[in-house]
N, C-alpha and C positions, 0 to 999 in steps of 0.2 A: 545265312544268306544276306545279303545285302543289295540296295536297290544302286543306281547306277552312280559314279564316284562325284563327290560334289552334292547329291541330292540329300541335305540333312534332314527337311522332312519327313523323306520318305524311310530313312535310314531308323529316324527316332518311331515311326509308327512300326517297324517292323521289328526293332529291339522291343518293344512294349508288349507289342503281339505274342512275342517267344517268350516273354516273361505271364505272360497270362497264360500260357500250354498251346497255342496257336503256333501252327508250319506258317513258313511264306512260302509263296511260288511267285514267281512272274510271269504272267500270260503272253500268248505273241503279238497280243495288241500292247504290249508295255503296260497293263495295271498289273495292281497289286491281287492275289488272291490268295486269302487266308483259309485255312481249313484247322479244325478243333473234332474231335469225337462226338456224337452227339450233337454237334448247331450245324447251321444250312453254311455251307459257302459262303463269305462275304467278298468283296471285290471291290477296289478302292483306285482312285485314280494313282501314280508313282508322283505327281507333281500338285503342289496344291495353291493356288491362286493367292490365299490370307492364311492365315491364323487360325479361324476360325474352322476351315478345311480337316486342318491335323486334329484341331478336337471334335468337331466332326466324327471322323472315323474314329477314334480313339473311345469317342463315347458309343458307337455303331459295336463297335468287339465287347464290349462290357455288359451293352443289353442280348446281343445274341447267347451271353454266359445267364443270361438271369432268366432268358426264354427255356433255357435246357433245364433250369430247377425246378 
């Protein structure tokens, strides 16, 4: 899955996502929603304002893995 063409952001969190065991989906509001076995739903904007945004979430899927241990 990939988010809409042109959005690298959104493209790189969601290649990352699939590499940690996380599905993507896209909602009909346009976010991002991750699901994993085990962790709660996360849900993430498709567009991120800085830098700091991507790692943001990036780090948001990494503690939901460390909540399930």
């Amino acid at each position: 899955m990939t988010a809409r063409k042109g959005n690298k952001a959104a493209n790189q969190l969601i290649e990352y996502a699939l590499s940690l065991g996380y599905t993507a989906h896209n909602t009909n509001s346009g976010h991002l929603k991750f699901l994993r076995d085990g962790c709660k739903p996360l849900f993430s904007s498709s567009t991120f304002s800085d830098n700091r945004g991507l790692l943001n979430a990036k780090a948001d899927l990494r503690r939901r893995i460390a909540e399930q241990k």
